[in-house]
KEVEX-94488 format. One line per field, with one value per residue (C-alpha): x, y, z; residue in three letters. Coordinates in Angstrom, 1 decimal. Layout:
REM residues N
xx	c(X; ...);
yy	c(Y; ...);
zz	c(Z; ...);
r	c(Ala; ...);
//
This chain:
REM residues 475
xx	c(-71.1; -72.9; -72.9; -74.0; -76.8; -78.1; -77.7; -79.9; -82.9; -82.4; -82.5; -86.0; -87.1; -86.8; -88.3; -91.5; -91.7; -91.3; -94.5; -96.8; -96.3; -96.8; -100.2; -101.6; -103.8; -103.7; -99.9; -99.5; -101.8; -99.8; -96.6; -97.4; -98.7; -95.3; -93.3; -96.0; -95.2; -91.0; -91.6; -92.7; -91.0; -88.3; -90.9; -94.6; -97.1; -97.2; -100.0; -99.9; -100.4; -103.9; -102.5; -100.3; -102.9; -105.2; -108.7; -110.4; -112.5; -109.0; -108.5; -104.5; -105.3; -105.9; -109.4; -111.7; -113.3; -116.7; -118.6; -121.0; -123.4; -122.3; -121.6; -124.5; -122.4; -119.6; -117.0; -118.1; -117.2; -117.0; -115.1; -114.4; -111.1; -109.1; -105.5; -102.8; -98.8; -96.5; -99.0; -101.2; -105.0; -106.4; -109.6; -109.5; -112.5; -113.2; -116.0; -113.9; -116.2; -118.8; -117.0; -117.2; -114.9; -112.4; -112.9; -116.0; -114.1; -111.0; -108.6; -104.6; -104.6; -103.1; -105.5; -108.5; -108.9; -105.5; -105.1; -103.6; -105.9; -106.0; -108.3; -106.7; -104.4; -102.3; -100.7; -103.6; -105.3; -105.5; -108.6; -107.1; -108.2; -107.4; -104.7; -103.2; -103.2; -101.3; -98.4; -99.2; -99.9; -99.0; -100.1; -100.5; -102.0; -101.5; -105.2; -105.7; -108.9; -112.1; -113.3; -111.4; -111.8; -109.4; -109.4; -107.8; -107.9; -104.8; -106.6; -107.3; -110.6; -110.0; -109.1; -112.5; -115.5; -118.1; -116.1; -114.7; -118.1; -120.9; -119.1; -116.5; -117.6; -121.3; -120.9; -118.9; -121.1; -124.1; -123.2; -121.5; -125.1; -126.4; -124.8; -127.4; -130.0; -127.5; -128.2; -126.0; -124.3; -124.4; -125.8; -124.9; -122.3; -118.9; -117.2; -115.0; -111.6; -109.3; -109.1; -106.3; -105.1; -102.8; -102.1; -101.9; -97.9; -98.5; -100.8; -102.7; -105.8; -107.0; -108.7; -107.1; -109.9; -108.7; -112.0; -111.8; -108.9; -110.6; -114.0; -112.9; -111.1; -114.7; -116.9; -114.3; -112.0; -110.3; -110.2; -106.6; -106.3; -103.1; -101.2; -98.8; -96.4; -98.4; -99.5; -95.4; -94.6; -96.8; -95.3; -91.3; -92.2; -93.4; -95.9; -99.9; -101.8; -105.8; -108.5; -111.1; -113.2; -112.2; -114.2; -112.3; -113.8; -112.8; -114.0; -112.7; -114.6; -118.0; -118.4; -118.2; -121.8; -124.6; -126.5; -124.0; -124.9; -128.5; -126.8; -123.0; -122.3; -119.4; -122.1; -124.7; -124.3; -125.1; -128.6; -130.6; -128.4; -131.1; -129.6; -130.4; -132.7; -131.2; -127.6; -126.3; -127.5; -124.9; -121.9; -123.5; -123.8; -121.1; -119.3; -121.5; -121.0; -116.9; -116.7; -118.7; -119.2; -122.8; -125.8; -128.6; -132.0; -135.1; -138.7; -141.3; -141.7; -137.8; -137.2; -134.3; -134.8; -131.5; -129.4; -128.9; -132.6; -134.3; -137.4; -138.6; -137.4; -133.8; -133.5; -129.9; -129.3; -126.0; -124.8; -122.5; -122.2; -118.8; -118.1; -118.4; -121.6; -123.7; -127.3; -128.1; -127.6; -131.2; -133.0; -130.3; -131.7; -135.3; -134.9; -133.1; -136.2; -138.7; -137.2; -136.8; -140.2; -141.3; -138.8; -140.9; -144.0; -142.4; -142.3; -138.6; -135.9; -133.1; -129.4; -127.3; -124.2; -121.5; -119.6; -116.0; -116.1; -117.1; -114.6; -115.9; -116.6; -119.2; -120.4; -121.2; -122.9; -125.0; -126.3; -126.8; -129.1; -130.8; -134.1; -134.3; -131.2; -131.2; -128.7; -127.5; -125.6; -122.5; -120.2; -121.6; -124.8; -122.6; -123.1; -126.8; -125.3; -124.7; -128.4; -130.9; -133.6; -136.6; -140.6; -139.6; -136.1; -135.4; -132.7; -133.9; -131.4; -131.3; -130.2; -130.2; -132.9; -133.2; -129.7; -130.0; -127.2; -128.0; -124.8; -126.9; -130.5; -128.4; -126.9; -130.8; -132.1; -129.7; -130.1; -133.8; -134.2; -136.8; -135.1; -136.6; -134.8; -135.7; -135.7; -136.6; -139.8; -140.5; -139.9; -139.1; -139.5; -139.4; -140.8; -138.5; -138.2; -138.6; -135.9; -135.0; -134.0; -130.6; -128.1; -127.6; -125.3; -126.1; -123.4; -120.5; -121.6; -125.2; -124.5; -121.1; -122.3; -123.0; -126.5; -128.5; -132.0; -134.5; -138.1; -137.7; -140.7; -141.5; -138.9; -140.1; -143.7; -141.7; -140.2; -143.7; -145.3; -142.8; -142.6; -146.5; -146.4; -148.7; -147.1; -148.4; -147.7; -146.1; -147.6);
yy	c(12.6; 12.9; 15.9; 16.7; 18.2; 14.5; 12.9; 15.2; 15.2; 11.5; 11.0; 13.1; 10.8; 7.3; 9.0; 10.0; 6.9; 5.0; 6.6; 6.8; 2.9; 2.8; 4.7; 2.6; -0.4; -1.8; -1.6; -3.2; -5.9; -7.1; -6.7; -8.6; -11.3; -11.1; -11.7; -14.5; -16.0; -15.5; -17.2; -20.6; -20.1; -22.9; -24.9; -25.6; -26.6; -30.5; -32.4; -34.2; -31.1; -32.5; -35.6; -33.2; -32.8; -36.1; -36.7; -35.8; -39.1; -41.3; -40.7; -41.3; -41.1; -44.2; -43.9; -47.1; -50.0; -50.5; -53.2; -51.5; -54.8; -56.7; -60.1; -62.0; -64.5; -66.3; -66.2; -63.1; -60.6; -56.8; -54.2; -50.2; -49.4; -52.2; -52.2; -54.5; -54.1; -56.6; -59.2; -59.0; -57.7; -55.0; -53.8; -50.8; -50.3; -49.1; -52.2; -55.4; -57.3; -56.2; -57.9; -61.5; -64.1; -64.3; -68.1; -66.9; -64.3; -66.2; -69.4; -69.4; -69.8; -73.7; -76.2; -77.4; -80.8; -82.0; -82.8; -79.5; -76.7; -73.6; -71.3; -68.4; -67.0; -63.2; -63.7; -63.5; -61.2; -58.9; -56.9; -53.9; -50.8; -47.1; -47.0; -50.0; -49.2; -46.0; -48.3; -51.0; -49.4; -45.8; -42.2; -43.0; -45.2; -45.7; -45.7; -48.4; -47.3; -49.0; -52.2; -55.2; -58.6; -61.1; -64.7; -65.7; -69.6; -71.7; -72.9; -76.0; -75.7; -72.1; -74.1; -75.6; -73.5; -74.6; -73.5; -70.3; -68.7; -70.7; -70.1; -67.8; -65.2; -65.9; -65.8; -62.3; -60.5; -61.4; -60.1; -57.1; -56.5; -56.1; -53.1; -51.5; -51.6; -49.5; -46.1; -43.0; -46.2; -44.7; -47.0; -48.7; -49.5; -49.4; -52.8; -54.3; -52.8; -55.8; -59.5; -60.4; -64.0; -63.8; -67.3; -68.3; -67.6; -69.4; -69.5; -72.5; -71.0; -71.2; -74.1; -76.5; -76.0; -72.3; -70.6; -69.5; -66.7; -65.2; -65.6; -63.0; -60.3; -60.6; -60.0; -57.4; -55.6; -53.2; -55.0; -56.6; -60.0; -60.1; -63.3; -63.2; -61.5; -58.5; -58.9; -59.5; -56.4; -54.6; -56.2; -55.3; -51.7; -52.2; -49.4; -49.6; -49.4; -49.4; -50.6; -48.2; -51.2; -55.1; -58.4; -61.5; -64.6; -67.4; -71.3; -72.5; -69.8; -70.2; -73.6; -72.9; -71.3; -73.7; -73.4; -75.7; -78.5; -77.6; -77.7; -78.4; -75.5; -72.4; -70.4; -71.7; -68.8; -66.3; -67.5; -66.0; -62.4; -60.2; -59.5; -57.0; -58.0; -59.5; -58.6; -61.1; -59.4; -56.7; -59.1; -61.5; -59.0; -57.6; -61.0; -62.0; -59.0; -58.8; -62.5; -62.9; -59.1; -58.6; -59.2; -61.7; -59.9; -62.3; -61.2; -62.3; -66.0; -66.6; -66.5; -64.8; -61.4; -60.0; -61.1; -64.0; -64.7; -67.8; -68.9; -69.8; -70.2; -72.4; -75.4; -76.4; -80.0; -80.5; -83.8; -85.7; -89.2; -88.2; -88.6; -90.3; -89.7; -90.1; -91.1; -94.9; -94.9; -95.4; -93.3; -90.0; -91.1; -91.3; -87.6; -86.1; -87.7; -86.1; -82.9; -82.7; -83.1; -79.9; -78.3; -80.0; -78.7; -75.5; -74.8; -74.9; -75.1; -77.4; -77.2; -80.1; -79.5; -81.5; -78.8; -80.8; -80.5; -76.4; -73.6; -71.7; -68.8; -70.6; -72.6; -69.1; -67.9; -70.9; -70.6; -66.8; -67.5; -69.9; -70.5; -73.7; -75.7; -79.7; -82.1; -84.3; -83.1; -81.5; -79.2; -78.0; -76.9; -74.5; -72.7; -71.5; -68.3; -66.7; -67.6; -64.6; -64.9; -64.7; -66.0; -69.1; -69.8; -73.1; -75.5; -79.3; -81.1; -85.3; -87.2; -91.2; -91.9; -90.6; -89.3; -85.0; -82.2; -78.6; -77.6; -76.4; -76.2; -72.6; -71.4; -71.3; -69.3; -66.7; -66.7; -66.6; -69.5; -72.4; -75.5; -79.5; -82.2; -85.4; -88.8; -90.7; -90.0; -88.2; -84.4; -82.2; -78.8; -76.4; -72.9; -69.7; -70.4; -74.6; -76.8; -80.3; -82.0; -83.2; -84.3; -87.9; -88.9; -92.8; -95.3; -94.1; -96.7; -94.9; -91.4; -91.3; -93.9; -94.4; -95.8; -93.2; -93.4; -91.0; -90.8; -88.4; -87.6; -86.6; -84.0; -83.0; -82.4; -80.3; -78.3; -77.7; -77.1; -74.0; -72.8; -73.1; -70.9; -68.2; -65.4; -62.4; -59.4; -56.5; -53.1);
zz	c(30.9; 34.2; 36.0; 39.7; 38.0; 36.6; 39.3; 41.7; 38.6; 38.4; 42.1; 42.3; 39.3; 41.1; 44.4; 42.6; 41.0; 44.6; 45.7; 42.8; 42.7; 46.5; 46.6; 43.7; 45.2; 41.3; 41.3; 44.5; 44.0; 40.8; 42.7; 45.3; 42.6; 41.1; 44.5; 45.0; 41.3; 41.8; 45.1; 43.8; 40.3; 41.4; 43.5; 41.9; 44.7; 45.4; 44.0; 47.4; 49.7; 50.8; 52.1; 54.9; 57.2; 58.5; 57.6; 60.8; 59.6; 60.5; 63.8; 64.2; 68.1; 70.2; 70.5; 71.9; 69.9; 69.2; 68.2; 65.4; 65.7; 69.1; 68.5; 67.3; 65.5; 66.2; 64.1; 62.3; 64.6; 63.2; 64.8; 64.6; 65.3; 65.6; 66.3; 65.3; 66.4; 66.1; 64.7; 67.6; 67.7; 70.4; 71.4; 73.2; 75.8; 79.2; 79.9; 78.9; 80.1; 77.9; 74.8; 73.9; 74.8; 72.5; 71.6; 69.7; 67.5; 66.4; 67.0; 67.1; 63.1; 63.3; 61.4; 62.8; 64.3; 65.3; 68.9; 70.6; 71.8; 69.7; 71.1; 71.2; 73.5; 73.9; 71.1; 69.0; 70.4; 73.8; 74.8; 76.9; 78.6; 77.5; 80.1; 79.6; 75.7; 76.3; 77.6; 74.8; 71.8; 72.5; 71.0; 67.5; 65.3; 61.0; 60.0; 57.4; 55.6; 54.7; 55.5; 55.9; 56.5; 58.3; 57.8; 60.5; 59.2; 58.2; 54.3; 55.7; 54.4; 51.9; 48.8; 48.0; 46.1; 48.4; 51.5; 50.3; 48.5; 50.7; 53.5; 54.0; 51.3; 51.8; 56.1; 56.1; 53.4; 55.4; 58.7; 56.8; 55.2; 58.7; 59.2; 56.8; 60.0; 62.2; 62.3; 61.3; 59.0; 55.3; 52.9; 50.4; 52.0; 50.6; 49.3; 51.6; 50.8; 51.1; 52.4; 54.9; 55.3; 58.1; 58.8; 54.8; 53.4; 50.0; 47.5; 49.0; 49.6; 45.6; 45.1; 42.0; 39.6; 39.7; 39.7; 43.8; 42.3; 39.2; 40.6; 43.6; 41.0; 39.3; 42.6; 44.3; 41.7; 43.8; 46.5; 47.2; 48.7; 51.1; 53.0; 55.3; 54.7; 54.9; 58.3; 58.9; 57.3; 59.4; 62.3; 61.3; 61.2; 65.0; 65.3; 66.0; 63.3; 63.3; 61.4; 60.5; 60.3; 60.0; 60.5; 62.4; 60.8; 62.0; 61.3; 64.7; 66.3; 63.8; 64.7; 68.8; 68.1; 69.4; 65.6; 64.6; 65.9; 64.4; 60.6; 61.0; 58.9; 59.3; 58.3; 60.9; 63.1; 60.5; 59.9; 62.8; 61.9; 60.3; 56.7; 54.3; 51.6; 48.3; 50.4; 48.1; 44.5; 44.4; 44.3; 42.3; 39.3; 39.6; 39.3; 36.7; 34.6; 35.5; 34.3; 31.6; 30.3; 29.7; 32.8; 31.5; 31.9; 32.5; 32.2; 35.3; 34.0; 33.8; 30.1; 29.2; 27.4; 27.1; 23.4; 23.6; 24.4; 25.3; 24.3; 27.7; 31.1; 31.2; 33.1; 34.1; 34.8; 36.4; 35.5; 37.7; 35.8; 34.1; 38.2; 41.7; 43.6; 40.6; 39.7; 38.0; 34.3; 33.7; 36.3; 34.7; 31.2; 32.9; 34.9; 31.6; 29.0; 31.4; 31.1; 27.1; 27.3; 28.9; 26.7; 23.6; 25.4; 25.7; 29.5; 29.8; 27.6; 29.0; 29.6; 30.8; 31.5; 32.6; 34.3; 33.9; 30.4; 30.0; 31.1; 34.2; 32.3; 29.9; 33.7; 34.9; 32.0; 31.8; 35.3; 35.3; 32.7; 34.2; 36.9; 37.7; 38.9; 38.9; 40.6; 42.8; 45.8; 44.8; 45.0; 41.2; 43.6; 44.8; 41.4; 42.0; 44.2; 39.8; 39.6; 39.6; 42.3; 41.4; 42.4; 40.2; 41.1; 42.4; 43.3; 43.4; 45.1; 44.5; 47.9; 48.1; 49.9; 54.0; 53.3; 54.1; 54.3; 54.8; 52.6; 49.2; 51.1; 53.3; 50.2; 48.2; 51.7; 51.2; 47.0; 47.8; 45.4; 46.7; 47.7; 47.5; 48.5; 46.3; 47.6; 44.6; 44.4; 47.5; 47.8; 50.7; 51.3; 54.2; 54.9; 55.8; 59.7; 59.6; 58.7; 57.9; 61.4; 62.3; 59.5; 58.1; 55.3; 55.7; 54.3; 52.4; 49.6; 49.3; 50.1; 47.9; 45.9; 41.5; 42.4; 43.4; 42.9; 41.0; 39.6; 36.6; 36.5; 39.8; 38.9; 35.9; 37.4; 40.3; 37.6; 35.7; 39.0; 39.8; 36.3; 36.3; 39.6; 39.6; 40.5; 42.6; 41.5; 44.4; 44.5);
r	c(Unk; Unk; Unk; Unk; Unk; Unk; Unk; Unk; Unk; Unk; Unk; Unk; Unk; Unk; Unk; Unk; Unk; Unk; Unk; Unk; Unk; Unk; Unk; Unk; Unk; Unk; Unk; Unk; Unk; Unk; Unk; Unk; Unk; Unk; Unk; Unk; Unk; Unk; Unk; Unk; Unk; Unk; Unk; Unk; Unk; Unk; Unk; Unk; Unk; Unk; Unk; Unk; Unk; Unk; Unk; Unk; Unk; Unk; Unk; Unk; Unk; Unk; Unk; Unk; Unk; Unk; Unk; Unk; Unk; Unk; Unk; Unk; Unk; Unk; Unk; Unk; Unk; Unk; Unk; Unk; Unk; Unk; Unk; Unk; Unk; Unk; Unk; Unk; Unk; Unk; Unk; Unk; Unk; Unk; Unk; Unk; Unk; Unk; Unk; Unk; Unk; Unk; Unk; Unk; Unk; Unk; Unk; Unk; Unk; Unk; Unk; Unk; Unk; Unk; Unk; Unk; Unk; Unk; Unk; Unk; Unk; Unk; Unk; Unk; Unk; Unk; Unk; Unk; Unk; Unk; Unk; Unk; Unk; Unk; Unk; Unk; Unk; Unk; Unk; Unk; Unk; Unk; Unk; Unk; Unk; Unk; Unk; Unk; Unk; Unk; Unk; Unk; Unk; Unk; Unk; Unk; Unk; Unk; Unk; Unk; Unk; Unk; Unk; Unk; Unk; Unk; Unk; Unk; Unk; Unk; Unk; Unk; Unk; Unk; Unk; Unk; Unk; Unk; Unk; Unk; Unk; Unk; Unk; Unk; Unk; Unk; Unk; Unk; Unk; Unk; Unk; Unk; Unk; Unk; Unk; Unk; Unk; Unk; Unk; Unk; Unk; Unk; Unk; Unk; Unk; Unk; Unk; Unk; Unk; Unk; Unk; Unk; Unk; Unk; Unk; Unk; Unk; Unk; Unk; Unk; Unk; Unk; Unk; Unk; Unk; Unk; Unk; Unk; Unk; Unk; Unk; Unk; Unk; Unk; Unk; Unk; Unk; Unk; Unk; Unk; Unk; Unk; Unk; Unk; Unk; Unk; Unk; Unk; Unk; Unk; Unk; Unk; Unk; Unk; Unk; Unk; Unk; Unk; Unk; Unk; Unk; Unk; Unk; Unk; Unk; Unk; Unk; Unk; Unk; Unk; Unk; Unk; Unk; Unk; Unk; Unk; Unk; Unk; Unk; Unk; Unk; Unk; Unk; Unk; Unk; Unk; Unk; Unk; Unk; Unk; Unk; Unk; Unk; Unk; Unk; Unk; Unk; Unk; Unk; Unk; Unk; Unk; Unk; Unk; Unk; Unk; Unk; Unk; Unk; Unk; Unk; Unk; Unk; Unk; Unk; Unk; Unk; Unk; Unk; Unk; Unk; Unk; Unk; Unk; Unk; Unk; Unk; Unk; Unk; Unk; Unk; Unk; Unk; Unk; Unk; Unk; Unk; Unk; Unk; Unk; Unk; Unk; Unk; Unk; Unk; Unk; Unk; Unk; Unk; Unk; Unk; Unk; Unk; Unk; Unk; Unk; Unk; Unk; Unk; Unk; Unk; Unk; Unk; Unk; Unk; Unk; Unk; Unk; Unk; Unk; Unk; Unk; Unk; Unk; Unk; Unk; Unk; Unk; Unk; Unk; Unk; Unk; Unk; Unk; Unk; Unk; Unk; Unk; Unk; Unk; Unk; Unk; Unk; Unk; Unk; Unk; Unk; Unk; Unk; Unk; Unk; Unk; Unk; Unk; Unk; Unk; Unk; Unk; Unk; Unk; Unk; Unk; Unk; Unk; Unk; Unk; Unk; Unk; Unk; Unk; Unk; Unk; Unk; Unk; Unk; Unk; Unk; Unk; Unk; Unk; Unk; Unk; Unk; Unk; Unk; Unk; Unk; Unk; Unk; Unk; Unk; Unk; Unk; Unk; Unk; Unk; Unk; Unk; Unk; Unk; Unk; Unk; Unk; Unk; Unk; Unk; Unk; Unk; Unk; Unk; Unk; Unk; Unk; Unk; Unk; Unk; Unk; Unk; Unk; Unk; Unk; Unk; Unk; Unk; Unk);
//
């Protein structure tokens, strides 16, 4: 039983306890570790509490658009910080009249070639002042990371290979490439983030041999591809949101560019746009490699080294006579005799391939292994950008005679691989800086026609004559 005698003794106990624990730096650090620990015992830290405060990298501040390279080609214009709200695009600047007219970044997204006007008007995009964004756009902005680039094109002219890779794909990765020469840019620079189709709501822009879809999973695969009714959803939530950095392509706006009446290409305008050198490479092996799992390695004289190995350089004949535009049945037994018989000499070994009847992941393979490409003009030329370049690497396009396009002779400049025209039994070929004049696609009958002309053995010696190339060695 407790008398007034415990209590007082157990009273100066507890006291003296109090203040030893107090004066004891150990003590107190471990009890302030155990108030710390019973403090978050019924709430662990988030995993997300990084993502509270803003990167000071993405500015959420309406800050002004830049123009990292200017504007040397229309229809490929890149921008830093460009703002979107309610489906319409801002640039933010104090010197509007620095920036380009508008006509040569984009168009109002409706097909090209009908009868109404469709350059593009406020609705498509504004170029504004700081002041006037303040009213527009207001104090904040969502920061949508990384690169991305906007097609702002109906797919009119999306769901063909030729258009979407030598063109579209082949246009924005060379102007992106130029960004490489700016400096304070880092390098290598990142893959683009995601492609935007604004003005696309379905799946119409894959082409219907299907290879548009997987081909682009294989070149980018983290990079999303968005239609529609992505840009809509970022309209319905009715705030600004901003770039970090985008590129407006536009076909409407490429072909305003006074280089296209030179070639008559989208990509016309890209052409005098310094690119970086082999810009191209990186995407091509990583397509390559994502579509047909391995990277075919060739030594300096083209012959494939890598399992499974060739015994000298391959020459792929792409056949069209299971087809329309197609040579005569004796001149394509001519071309393909000549050929068999460097392969029995053992300068080449030869591939035809009749594209139609392979699946596209045996097409790629065939052509990445491959340095010398044969055909006539086609959209199966479109193939040689899976070709390694190389001192060798050649594309020898067959034209009916007089006929010339640029289509296959712009794609080889930015592969790097050499490029003849043939005209029976004439061949054309032009230096870096020269070009064949003009276009001229002749009759329908001859251009299009199943009676095209060749001298197979004025191919085959072509195809000697580059495999034959000496080649000087770089120190």
């Amino acid at each position: 039983m407790w008398t007034r005698r415990h209590l007082v003794f157990a009273v100066i106990i507890f006291t003296s306890s109090l203040y030893l624990l107090s004066s004891n730096p150990h003590v107190e650090q471990v009890s302030s570790n155990l108030r710390s620990l019973t403090k978050h015992a019924s709430s662990p830290p988030s995993p997300f509490d990084s993502l509270e405060t803003p990167n000071a990298n993405h500015d959420t501040q309406i800050s002004e658009t830049t123009l990292p390279l200017g504007a040397p080609a229309p229809g490929f214009t890149i921008f830093d910080r460009l703002y979107v709200r309610n489906g319409t695009l801002f640039a933010v600047t104090q010197h509007p009249e620095g920036y380009p007219d508008l006509i040569y970044v984009l168009s109002q997204g409706k097909n090209k070639g009908g009868p109404d006007n469709i350059d593009p008007t406020p609705r498509e995009m504004q170029v504004i002042t700081p002041t006037q964004a303040k009213d527009i756009l207001g104090d904040y902005a969502t920061v949508i990371e990384g690169t991305s680039i906007i097609l702002y094109d109906t797919s009119q002219f999306m769901a063909h290979y030729y258009h979407w890779w030598g063109e579209i794909i082949l246009g924005a990765m060379r102007i992106y490439s130029a960004l490489s020469f700016i400096p304070g840019i880092e390098t290598p620079l990142p893959v683009p983030s995601r492609l935007l189709l604004p003005n696309v709501p379905d799946m119409s822009w894959r082409d219907k041999a299907g290879v548009n879809g997987p081909l682009m999973h294989a070149a980018f695969p983290s990079s999303s591809i968005e239609r529609s009714d992505y840009w809509k959803d970022l309209s319905d939530i009715d705030q600004t949101f901003v770039f970090e950095r985008a590129m407006l392509v536009s076909r409407v706006a490429a072909h305003k560019s006074p280089l296209s009446s030179v070639w008559f290409k989208m990509i016309s305008s890209t052409m005098n746009v310094t690119a970086a050198v082999d810009f191209w490479e990186p995407l091509r092996r990583r397509a390559v490699q994502n579509m047909i799992g391995y990277l075919p390695m060739m030594n300096e004289a083209g012959t494939v080294m890598s399992p499974p190995t060739s015994s000298a350089p391959i020459v792929i004949y792409v056949s069209r006579q299971g087809g329309g535009r197609r040579l005569r049945k004796e001149d394509d037994e001519d071309l393909v005799n000549g050929l068999k018989e460097l392969e029995r000499e053992g300068i080449c070994e030869l591939h035809v391939a009749k594209m139609e009847t392979m699946k596209f992941k045996r097409q790629i393979e065939a052509v990445a292994r491959s340095t010398i490409m044969v055909g006539v003009h086609g959209n199966g030329l479109t193939h040689q950008i899976w070709m390694p370049p190389s001192a060798r690497s050649t594309v020898i396009e067959i034209f009916y005679p007089e006929t010339y396009l640029h289509d296959y002779s712009m794609l080889a400049r930015n592969m790097g691989h050499k490029h003849y025209a043939v005209w029976n039994d004439t061949t054309l070929t032009y230096p870096a800086g020269q070009w064949f004049k003009g276009v001229n696609e002749g009759t329908r009958d001859n251009f299009h026609g199943n009676s095209i002309p060749v001298h197979g053995k004025t191919v085959a010696d072509l195809v000697r004559q580059r495999l034959r190339l000496e080649v000087i060695p770089e120190f």
